[in-house]
C-alpha positions in Angstrom: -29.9 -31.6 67.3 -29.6 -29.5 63.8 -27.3 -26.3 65.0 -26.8 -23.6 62.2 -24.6 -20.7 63.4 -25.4 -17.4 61.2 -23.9 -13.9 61.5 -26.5 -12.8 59.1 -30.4 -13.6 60.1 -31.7 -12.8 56.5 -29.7 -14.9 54.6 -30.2 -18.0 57.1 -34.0 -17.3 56.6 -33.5 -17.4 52.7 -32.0 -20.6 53.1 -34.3 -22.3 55.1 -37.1 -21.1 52.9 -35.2 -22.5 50.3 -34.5 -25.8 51.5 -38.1 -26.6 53.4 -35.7 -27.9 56.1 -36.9 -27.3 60.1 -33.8 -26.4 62.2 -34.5 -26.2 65.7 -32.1 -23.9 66.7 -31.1 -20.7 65.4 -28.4 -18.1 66.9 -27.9 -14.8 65.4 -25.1 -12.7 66.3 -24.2 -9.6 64.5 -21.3 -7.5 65.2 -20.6 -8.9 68.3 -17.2 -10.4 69.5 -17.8 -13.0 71.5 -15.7 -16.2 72.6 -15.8 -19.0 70.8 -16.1 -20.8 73.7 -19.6 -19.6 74.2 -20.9 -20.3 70.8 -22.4 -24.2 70.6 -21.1 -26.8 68.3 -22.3 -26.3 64.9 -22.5 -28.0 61.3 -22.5 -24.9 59.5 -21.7 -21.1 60.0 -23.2 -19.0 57.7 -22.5 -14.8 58.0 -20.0 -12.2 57.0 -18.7 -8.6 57.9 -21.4 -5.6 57.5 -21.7 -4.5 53.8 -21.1 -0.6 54.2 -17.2 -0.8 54.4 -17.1 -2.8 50.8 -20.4 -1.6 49.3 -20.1 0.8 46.1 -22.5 3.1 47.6 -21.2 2.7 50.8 -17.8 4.1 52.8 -15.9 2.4 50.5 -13.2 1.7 53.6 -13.2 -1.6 53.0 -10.6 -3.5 55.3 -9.7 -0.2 57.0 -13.1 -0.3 58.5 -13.5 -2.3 61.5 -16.9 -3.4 60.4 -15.5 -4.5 57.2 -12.7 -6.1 59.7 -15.2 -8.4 61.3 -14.5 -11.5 58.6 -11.5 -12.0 60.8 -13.9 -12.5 63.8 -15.5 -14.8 61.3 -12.6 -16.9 60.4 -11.4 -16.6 63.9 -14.9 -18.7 64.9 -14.4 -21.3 62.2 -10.9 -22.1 62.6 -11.7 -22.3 66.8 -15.4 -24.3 66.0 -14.5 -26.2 63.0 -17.6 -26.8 61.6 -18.7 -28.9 58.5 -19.0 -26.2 55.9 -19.3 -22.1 56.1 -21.3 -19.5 53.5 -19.8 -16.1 54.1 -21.4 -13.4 52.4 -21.1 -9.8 50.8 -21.8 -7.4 48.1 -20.2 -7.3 44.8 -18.1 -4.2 45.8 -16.0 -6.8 47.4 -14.7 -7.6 43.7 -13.4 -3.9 43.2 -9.9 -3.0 42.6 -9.6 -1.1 45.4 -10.5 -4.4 47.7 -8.4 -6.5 45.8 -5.5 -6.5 48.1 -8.0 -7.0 50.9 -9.6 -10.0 49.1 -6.7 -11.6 48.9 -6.0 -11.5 52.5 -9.1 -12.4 53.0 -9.1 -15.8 50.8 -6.0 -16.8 52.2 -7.1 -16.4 55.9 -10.3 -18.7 54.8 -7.7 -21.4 52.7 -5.5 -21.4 55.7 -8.7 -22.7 58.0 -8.1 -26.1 56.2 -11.3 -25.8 54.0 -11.8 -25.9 50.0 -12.9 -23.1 49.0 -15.7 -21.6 45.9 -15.7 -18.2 45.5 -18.7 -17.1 43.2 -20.7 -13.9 42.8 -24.4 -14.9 42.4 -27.9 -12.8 41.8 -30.8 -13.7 43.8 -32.6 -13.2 40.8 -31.2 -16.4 39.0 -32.4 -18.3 42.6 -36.0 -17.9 42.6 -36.2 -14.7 44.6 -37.9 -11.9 43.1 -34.7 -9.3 43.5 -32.2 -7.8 41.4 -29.3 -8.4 44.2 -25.9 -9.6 43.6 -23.6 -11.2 46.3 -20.3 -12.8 46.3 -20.4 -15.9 48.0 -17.9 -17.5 49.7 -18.6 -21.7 50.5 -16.0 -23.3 52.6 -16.1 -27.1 52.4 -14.5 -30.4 53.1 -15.5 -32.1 49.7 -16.6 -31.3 46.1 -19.0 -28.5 45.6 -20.8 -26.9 42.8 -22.9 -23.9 42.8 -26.2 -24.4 41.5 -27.1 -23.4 38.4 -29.3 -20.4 38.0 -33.3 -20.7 37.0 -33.7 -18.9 34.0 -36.9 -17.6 35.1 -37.3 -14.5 37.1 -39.8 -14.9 39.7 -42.2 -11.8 40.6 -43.1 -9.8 43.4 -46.4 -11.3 43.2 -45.7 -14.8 42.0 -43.6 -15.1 45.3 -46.4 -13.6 47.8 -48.9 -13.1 45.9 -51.3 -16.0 47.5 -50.6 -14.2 50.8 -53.7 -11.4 50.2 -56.2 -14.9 50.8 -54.0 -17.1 52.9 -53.0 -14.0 56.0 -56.3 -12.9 57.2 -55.0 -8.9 58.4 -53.6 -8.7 54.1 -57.4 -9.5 53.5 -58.7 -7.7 55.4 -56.9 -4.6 54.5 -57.1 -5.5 50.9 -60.8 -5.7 51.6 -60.7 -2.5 53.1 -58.9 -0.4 50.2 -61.1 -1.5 47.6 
């Protein structure tokens, strides 16, 4: 059986979307400590710490705020699981000056869990997903890896869902309804 572990339900669901791919389990645990002991086996864990300690308009706390602390509970599960690969996740604030201490610290906790590491801030945009949203993205791997390269085209709002107003009879309905 196909186990994904993610910290972060959204950008599993993205994935998945992405790839076509069933997986017939999915776990999501957010800001929860938990032993590893009590997480299953896994190929891949995919998650990161809360945005609001490193986002711009966030607290700007970074590492001094526990919830921006929780990539050590994420390291801690993948040097104690092991897994194939890891995707941790987080906004481009990560990248400020003021973090860049805390990066640091952060990068070398993630080289010293044996993995290869590529480090690359990325728009959803440039992915087929019709949002303006920029992420750093951490992959964690045990062989070569190259991100992809982006689409040049930007999908819409309604190129994306657009076919969902004749395909989801309550959108028809209420579209029905408001004309």
């Amino acid at each position: 059986m196909l186990n994904l572990i993610s910290s972060k339900l959204k950008i599993l669901s993205i994935l998945i979307n992405l790839s076509n791919a069933p997986l017939p389990l999915i776990k999501s645990w957010v800001s929860l400590v938990i032993p590893s002991s009590e997480i299953p086996e896994a190929i891949g864990l995919i998650g990161g710490s809360p945005c609001q300690s490193w986002s711009e308009a966030g607290s700007l706390r970074g590492i001094n705020d526990k919830r921006g602390q929780l990539f050590f509970e994420f390291i801690r599960v993948l040097r104690d699981k092991k897994p194939l690969f890891f995707l941790a996740e987080n906004v481009s604030g990560m990248l400020a000056s003021r973090h860049s201490d805390a990066l640091e610290n952060i990068k070398n906790h993630f080289k010293d869990t044996g993995y290869n590491l590529s480090f690359k801030l990325l728009n959803a945009s440039d992915f087929g997903v019709p949002q303006n949203r920029e992420r750093l993205f951490v992959f964690g791997h045990r062989a070569k890896f190259i991100f992809p390269k982006p689409n040049h085209h930007k999908v819409t709002v309604g190129e994306a869902i657009g076919d969902l107003m004749f395909t989801t009879p309550g959108v028809a309905i209420l579209a029905a309804i408001l004309e």
